[in-house]
TORSEFI-600760 format. One record per residue: x, y, z of N, C-alpha, C, O in turn. Coordinates in pm, whole numbers, plus 50000, padded with zeros to 5 digits. Layout:
# TORSEFI-600760
XYZXYZXYZXYZ...
END
This chain:
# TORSEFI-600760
297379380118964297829384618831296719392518766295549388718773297099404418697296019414618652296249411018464297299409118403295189411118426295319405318317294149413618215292929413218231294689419218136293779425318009293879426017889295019428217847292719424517788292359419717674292759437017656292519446717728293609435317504294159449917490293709454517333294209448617237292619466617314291779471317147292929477317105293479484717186293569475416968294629481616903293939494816832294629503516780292719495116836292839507116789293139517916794293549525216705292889520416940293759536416954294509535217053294279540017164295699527317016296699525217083298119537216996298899543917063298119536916870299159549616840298929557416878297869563616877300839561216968301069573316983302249576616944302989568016895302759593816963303849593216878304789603117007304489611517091305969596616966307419597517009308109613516941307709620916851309119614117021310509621916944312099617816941313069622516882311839603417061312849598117074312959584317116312309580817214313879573817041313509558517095314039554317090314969556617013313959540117197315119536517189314919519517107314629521016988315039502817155314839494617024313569488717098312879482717015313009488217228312009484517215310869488617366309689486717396312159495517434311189510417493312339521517450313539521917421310879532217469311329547517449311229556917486310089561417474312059564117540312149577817599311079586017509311039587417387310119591417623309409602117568310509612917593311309613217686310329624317459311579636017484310479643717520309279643217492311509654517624310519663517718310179675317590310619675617475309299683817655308979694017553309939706617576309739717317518310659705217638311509714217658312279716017531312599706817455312629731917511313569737217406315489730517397316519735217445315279721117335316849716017339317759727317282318509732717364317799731617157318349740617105319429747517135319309757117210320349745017096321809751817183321889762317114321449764217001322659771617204322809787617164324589782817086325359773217097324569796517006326099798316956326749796017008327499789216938327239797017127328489800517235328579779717263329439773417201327589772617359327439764817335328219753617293328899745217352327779756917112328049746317003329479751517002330279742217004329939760917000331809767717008332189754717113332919745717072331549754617273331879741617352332019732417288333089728117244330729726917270330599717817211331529711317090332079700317099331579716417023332829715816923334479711616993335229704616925334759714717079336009709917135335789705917306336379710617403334799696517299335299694117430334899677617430334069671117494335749674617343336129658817344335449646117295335379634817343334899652317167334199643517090334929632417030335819635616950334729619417052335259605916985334339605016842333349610816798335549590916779334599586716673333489576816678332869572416581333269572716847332059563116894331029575116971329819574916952331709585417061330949589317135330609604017114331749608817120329669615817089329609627517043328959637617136328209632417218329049650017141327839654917175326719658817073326859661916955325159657817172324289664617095323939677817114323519685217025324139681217242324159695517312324749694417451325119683217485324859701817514325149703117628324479693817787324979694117900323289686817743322639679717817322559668517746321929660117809322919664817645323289651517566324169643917495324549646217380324469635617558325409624017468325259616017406324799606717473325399612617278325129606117199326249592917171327419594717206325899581017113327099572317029326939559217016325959552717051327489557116987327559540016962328319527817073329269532717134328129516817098328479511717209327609494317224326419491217222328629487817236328369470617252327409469817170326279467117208327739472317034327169469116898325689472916887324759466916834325719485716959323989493816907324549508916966325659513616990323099513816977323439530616987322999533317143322289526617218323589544117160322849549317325322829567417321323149575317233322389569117437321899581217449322229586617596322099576517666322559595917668322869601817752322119612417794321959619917699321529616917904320899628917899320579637918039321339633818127319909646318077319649651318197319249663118187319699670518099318089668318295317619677818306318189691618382317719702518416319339685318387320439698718493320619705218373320279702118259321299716218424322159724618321322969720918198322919725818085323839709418252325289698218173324939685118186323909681718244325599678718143326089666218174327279666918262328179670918189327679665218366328899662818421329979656118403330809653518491330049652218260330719646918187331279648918063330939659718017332149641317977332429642617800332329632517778332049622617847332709634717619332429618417536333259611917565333199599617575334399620317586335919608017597335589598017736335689585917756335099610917828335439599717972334199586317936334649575417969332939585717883331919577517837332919567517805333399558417872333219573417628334189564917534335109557317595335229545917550336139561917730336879555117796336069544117892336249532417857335419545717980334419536418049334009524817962334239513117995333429527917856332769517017769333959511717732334039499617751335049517917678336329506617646336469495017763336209483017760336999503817867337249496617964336329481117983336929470417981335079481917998334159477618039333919462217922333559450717951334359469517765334409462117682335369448417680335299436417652336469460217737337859448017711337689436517852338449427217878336799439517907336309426718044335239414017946335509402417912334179421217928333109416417884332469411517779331499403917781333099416817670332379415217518333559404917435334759404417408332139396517417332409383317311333159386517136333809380917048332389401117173332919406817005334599409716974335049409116859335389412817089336279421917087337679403417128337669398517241338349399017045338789385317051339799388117174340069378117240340319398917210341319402617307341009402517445341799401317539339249404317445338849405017598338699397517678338349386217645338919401217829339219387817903338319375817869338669363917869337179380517843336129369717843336859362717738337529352517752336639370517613337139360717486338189344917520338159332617509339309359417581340419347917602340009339317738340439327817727339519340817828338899327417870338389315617815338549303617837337519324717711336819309317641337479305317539337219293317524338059308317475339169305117387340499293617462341119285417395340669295817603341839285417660341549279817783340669283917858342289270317805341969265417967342659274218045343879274718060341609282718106341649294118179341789293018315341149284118370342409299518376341839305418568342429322418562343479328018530340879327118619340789341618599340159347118775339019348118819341579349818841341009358118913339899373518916340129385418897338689365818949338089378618883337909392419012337489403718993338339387019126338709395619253339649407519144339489418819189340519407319021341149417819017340449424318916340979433718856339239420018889338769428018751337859438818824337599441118942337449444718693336219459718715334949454418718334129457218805334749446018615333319444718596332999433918578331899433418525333689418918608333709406518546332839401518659331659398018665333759402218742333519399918905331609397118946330809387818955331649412718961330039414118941329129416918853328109423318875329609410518708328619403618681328489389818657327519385918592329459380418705329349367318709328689365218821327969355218824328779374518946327969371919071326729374519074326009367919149326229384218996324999385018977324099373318864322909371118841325059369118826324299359518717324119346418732323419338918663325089343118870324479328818937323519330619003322579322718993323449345019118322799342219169320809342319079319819337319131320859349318949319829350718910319579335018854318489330418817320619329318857320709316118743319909307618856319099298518835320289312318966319679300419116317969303819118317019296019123318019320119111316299323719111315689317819002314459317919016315949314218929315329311918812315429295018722315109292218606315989286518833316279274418816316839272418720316429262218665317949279718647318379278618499318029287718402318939291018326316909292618384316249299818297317259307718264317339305618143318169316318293318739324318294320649319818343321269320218449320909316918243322299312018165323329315018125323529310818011324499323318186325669327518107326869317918018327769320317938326239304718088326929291418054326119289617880326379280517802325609295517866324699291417703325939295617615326219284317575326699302017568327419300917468327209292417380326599295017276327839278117417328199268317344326659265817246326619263617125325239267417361324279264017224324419280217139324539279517016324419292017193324239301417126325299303516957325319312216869326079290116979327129293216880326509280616802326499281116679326019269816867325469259616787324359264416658324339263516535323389270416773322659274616660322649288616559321709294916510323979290516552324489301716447324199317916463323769324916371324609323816637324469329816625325819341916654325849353416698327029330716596328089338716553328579336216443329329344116388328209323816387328479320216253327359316116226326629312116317326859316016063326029313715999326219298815992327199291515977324799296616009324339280815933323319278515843322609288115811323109267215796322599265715668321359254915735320439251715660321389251415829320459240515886320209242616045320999249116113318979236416103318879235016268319789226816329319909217816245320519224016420320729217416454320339203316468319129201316463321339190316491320479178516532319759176116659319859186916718319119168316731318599166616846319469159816930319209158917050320959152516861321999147316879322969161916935323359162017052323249172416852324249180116857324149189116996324989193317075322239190416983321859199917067322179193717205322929200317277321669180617256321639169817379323469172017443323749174917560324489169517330325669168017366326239181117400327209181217476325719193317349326399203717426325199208617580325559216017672324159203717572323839207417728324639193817814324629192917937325089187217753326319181617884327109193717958327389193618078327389202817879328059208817932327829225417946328679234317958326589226117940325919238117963325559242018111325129231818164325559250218182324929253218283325679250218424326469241018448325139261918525326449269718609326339255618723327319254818798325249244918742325279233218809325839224418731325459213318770326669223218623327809212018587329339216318648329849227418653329829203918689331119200818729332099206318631333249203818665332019211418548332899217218434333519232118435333889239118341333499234718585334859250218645334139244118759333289235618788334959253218809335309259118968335199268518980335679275018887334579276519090334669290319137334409290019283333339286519333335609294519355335639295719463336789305719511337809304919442336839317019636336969328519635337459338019510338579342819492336689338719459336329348519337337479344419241337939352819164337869333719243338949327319098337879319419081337059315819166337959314318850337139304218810338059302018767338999309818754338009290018733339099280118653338279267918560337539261718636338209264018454337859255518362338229238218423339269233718470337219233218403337329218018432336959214018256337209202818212336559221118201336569215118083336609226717972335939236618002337139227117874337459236117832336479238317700336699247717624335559230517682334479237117645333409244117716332529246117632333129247917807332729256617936333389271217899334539275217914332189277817844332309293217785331319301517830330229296017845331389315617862329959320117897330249335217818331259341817792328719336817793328799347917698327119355317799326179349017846327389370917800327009376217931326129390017793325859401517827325959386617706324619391117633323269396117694322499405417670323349386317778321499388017811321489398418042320749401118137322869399217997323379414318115324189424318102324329434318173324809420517991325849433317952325609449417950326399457517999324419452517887324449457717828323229464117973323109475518018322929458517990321889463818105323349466618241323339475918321324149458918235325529466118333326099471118291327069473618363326159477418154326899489618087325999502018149326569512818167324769500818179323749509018167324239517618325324419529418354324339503718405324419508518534326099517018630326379523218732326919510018475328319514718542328379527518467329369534418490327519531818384327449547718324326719557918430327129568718473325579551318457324949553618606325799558218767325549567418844326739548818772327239547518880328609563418902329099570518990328669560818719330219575718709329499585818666330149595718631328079586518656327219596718703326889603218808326639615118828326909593318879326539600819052327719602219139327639606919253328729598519089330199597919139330489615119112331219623219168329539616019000330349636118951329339643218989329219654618943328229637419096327009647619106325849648419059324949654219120325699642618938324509643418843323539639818955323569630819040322389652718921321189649619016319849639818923318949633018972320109642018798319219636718734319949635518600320919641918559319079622818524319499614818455319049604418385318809594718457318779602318230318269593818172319339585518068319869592117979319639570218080320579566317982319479553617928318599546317974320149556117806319609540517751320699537217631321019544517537321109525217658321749515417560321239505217540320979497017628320939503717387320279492517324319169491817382319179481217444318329496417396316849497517469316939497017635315939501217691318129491917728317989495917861318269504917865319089511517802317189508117996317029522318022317139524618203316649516018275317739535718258318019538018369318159553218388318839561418326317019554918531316459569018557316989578318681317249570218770317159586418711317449591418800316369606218819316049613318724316059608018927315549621718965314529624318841314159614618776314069637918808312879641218716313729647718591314859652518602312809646718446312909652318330312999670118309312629676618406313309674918231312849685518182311229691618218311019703718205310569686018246309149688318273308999689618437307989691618504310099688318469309549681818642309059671618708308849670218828308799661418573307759651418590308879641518649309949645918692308489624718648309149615218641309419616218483308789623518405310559606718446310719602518314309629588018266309409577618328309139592418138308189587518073308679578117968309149582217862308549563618001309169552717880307819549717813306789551717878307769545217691306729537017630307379524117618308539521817652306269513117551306319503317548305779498217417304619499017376307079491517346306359485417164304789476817196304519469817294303879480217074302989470117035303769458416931304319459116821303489447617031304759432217023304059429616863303139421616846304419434316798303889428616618305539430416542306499438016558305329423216487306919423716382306679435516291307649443116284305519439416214305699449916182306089466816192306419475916116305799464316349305759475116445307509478316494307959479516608308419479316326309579485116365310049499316373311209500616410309489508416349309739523016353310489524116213310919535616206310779517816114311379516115973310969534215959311569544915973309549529515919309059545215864309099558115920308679568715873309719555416035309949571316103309389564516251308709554216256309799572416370309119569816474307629575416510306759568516564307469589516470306099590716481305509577416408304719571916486305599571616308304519556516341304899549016403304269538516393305789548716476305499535116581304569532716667304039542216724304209520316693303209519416800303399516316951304139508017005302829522216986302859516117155301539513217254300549520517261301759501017327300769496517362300519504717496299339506717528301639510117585301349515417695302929522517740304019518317703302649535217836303669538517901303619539618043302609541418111304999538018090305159538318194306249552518261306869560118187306269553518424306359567018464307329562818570306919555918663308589566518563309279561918689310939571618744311559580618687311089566718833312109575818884313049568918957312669557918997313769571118976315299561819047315469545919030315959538219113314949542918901314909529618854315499526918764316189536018718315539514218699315679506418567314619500518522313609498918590314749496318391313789491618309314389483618191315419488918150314079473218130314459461218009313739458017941312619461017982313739452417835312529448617794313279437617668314259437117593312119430017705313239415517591311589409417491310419410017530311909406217413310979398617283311379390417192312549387417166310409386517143310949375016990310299380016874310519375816760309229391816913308059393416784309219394716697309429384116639310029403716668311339407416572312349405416573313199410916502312639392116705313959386216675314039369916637313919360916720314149369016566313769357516483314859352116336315689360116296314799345116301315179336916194315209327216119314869318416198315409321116005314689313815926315499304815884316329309515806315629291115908316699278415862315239268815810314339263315872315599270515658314909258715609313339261815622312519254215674313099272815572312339277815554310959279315664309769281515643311899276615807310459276415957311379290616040312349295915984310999294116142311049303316184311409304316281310529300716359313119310216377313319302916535313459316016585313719327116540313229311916675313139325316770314929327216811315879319316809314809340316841316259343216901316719339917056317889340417092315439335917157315819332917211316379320617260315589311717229317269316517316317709301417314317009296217479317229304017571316389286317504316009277417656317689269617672318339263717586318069272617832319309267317780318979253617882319759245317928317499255017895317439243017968316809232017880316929220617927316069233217745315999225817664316739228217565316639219917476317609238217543318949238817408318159241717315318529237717205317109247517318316369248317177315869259817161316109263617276315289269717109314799283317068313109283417133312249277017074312819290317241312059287517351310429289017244310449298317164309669283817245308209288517136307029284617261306899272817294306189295517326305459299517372304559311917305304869318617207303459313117379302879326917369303249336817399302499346517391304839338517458304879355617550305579360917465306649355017452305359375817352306009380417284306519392917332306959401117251306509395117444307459408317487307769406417699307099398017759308429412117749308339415417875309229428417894310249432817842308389432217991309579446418019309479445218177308419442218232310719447818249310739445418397311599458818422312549462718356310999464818537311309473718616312419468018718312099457818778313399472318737313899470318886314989483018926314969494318876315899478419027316439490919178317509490619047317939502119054318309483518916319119486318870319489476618744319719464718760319529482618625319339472718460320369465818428320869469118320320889456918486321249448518469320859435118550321519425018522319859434318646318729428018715317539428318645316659419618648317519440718569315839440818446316329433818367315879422418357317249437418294317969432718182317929409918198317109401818153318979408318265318739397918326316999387618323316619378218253316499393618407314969388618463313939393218326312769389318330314409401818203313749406118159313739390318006312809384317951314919389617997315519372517934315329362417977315019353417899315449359818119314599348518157313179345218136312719334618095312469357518176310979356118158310659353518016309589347518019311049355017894311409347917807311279337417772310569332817683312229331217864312309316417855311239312717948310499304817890310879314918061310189312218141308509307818087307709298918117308519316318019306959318018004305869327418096306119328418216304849333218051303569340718110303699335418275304029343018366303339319618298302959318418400303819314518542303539315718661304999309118472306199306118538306719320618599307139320518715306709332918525307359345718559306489354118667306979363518729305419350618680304549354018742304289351818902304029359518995304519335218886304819327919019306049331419083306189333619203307419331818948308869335219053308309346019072308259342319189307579361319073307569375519129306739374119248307049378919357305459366219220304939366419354305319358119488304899360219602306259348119444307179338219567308639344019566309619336819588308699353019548310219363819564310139377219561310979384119504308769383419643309109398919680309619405419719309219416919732310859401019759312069403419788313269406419698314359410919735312899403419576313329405319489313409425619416314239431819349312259428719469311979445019442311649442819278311629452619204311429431019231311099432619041310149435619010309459433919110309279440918900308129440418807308129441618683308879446418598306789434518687306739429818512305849433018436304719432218485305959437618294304599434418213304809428818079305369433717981304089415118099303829406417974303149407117893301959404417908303669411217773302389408117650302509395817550303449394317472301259385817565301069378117517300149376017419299419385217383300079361017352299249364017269298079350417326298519339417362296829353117327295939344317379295349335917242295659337517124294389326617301294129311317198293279317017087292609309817012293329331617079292249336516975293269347516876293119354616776294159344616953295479357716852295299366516879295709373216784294919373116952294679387617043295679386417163295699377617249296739400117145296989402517260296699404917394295879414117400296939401617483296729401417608297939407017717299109405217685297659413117829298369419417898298809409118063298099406018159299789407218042299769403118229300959410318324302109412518285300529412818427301559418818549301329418318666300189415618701302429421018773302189419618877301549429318958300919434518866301259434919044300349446219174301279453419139300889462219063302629453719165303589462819185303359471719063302859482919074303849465018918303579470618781302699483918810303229494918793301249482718857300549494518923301329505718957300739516418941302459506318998302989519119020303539527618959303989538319001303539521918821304619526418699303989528218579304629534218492302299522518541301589525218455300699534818395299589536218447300939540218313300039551218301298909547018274298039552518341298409536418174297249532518097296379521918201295329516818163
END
């Protein structure tokens, strides 16, 4: 493990484009659309979620944050509508928000859901045991039930008891007797058994935008929703595409514009993904103490360690995304050991923590080396 004591002083640098907690450096290339263009542009199938920004960019909104579309070809090989349609699609499988979607209505009844006939359910329930197995739990689609305990679909006025919390990990987690899944049907053994797919969604939104990208040709390609991010081929520059990485401080929200934001380091990569998960700014306050947003769904409780950020590289973001939430829960030294006893895995990481003196500190694996600029 490579590990460094990190001077904030001349760590600002400045951006033109970001996303919530890495960010696309924008190339220096002239975006600027000509007249003729914006005449396109103007009618070729702008939604009220999804828009263009020019001819090499898509812009919009999507699983309750913003995203971005982009590429160094000529076009996009695409419109907003076909985006706008994909993300519907994708929605009405997956998202807890939308009460109609399969998921919803799973957890809402005693269910059996062949997921052999779905688009996107399928694989990502398969990918999320098997990460749930790498990670001895750490990593949970079965958490619902605490994620709703501790109010993070309805408001509460208090923490939970140590009583309330104990009685719903009875029934938390993909090793309880409470469904079945066997050839790709699940079925409920107990019908409080809910899973809410938060901590991959959005990193497999990333990748099925990805996937109807290269389906139309796109040689190159940068998307990010809600801070995952996924690369293809080189930028406007020729280069690889260039992400930064937040300095993990709660103050350090880009409020004031992005040229002040800070960043502790960037990274340089190409036919990858990238995630990045924290607590410095996700947080909340019952009774005047302070819980983190993330939930341990192996202690049911809001995880409090030293690691205030991770960002993980991998072959595709919804595996960063994923591994990027566990490590989370995991902790500095636990995340460290699963990368170096699973290189097989193709992951990397970089942790920023905070050491016994309140100074940040850096940890990662060998691999990380290939992707760092600093």
């Amino acid at each position: 493990m490579e590990r460094k004591v990190q001077s904030w002083k001349n760590t600002t640098r400045f951006l033109l484009i970001g996303g919530l907690s890495l960010f696309f450096v924008a190339c220096s290339a002239d975006e600027t659309v000509e007249s003729e263009d914006e005449h396109i542009i103007e009618y070729s199938n702008n939604t009220e979620n999804v828009w263009w920004k020019n001819l090499k960019t898509i812009s919009g909104n999507a699983l309750g944050t913003t995203f971005v579309i982009k590429t160094s070809d000529d076009s996009l090989l695409t419109d907003p509508q076909e985006i706008d349609d994909l993300i519907e699609a994708f929605n009405l499988e997956l998202s807890t928000y939308i009460p109609h979607s399969l998921i919803s209505e799973f957890n809402e009844n005693d269910s059996v859901i062949d997921l052999n006939s779905t688009q996107f359910f399928k694989k990502c329930f398969d990918l999320s045991q098997e990460i749930y197995e790498t990670t001895d739990g750490a990593f949970d689609p079965t958490v619902y039930p605490l994620v709703s305990l501790w109010g993070f679909f309805n408001d509460i006025k208090a923490a939970p008891s140590d009583k309330a919390i104990d009685s719903v990990l009875n029934f938390v987690g993909f090793n309880k007797s409470t469904f079945k899944y066997e050839d790709g049907i699940i079925a409920k053994k107990d019908k409080r058994f809910k899973l809410v797919f938060n901590a991959i969604a959005k990193g497999q939104a990333v990748d099925v935008v990805a996937e109807f990208l290269d389906s139309k040709g796109q040689a190159n390609y940068f998307i990010e929703i809600g801070g995952e991010i996924r690369v293809k081929g080189i930028n406007d520059d020729k280069r690889k595409w260039i992400i930064g990485i937040d300095v993990p401080v709660e103050e350090n929200t880009g409020v004031e514009g992005i040229e002040n934001r800070e960043l502790e380091n960037y990274i340089e990569l190409t036919n990858k993904a990238v995630a990045t998960s924290g607590n410095y700014r996700k947080f909340y306050e019952l009774d005047g103490r302070k819980y983190s947003h993330t939930i341990s769904p192996i202690t049911g409780r809001p995880v409090r360690h030293n690691l205030l950020s991770v960002t993980v590289v991998a072959d595709d973001a919804a595996t960063a995304d994923a591994y990027a939430t566990a490590f989370m829960v995991m902790g500095v030294e636990q995340s460290m050991q699963l990368m170096k006893d699973n290189p097989d895995l193709n992951i990397d990481a970089y942790l920023l923590f905070e050491n016994e003196q309140g100074r940040i500190e850096r940890a990662y694996n060998r691999g990380m080396n290939m992707y760092l600029m600093d």
